[in-house]
Each structure stands twice: as C-alpha cells, then as structure tokens.
C-alpha positions as a LaTeX table, in Angstrom:
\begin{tabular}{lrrr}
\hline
Residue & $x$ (\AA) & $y$ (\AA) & $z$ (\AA) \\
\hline
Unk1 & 83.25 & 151.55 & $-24.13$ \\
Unk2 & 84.91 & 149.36 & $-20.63$ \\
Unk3 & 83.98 & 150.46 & $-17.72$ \\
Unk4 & 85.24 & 149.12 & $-14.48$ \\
Unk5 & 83.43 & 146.50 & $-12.28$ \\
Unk6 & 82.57 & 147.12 & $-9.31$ \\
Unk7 & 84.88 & 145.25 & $-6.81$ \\
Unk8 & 82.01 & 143.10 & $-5.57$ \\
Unk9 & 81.28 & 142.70 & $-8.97$ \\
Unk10 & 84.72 & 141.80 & $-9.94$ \\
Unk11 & 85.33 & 139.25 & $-6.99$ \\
Unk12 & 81.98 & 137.27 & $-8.15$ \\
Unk13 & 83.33 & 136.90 & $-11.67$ \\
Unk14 & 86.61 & 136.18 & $-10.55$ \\
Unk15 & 85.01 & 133.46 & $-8.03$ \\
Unk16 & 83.02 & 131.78 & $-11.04$ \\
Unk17 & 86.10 & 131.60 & $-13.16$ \\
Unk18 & 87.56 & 130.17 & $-10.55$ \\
Unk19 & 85.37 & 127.27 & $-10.18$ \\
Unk20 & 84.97 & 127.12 & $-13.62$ \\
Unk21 & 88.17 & 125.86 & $-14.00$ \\
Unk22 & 88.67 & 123.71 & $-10.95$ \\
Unk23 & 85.60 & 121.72 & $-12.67$ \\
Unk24 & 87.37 & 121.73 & $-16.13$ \\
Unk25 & 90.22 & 119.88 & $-14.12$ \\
Unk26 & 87.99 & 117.83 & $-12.17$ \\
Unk27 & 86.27 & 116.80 & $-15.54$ \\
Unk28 & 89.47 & 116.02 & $-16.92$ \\
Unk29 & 90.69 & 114.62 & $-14.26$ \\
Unk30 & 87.82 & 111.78 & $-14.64$ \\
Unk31 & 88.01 & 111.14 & $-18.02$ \\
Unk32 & 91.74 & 110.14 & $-17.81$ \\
Unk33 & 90.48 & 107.91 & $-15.40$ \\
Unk34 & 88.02 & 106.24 & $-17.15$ \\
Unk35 & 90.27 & 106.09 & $-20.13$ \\
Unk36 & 92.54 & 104.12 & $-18.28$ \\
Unk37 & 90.11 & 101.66 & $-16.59$ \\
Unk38 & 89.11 & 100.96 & $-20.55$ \\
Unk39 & 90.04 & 97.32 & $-21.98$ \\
Unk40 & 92.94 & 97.17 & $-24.46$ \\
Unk41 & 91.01 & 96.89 & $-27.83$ \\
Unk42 & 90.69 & 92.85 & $-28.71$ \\
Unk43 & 92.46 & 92.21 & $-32.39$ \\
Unk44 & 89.80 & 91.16 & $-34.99$ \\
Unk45 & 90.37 & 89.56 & $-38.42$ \\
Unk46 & 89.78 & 91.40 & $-41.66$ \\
Unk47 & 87.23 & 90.20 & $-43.58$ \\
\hline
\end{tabular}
C-alpha cells in the first residue's frame, strides 16, 4: 500500500536526491579530469 509523504517529508527526500546527484556530477566531473591529466600509454615490445 503508498501512502503519501508528508510535504516536509517529501521536500527532505527531494533535497537528498537532489544532492545526490549534483555529487554524481561532481564525481564525474573529476574523473574526466583526471582521465585527461593521464599520460598517453608508452608502446612496449612483445616479447
């Protein structure tokens, strides 16, 4: 059975979602970064 959230309630949840995903892009955000400061992998011979 649903029953409605309070709208307190509701607003918290929606708030924590929220910053849940403005982290999640922040995250991202960084690893792009540090995937781009990376050095070009160095050619080896096959042995």
């Amino acid at each position: 059975m649903i029953h409605p959230l309070r709208a307190e309630r509701g607003a918290a949840l929606l708030d924590a979602l929220r910053a849940v995903g403005e982290a999640d892009a922040a995250f991202i955000a960084a690893l792009e970064t540090e995937q781009a400061r990376q050095q070009p992998l160095q050619e080896r011979e096959a042995l």
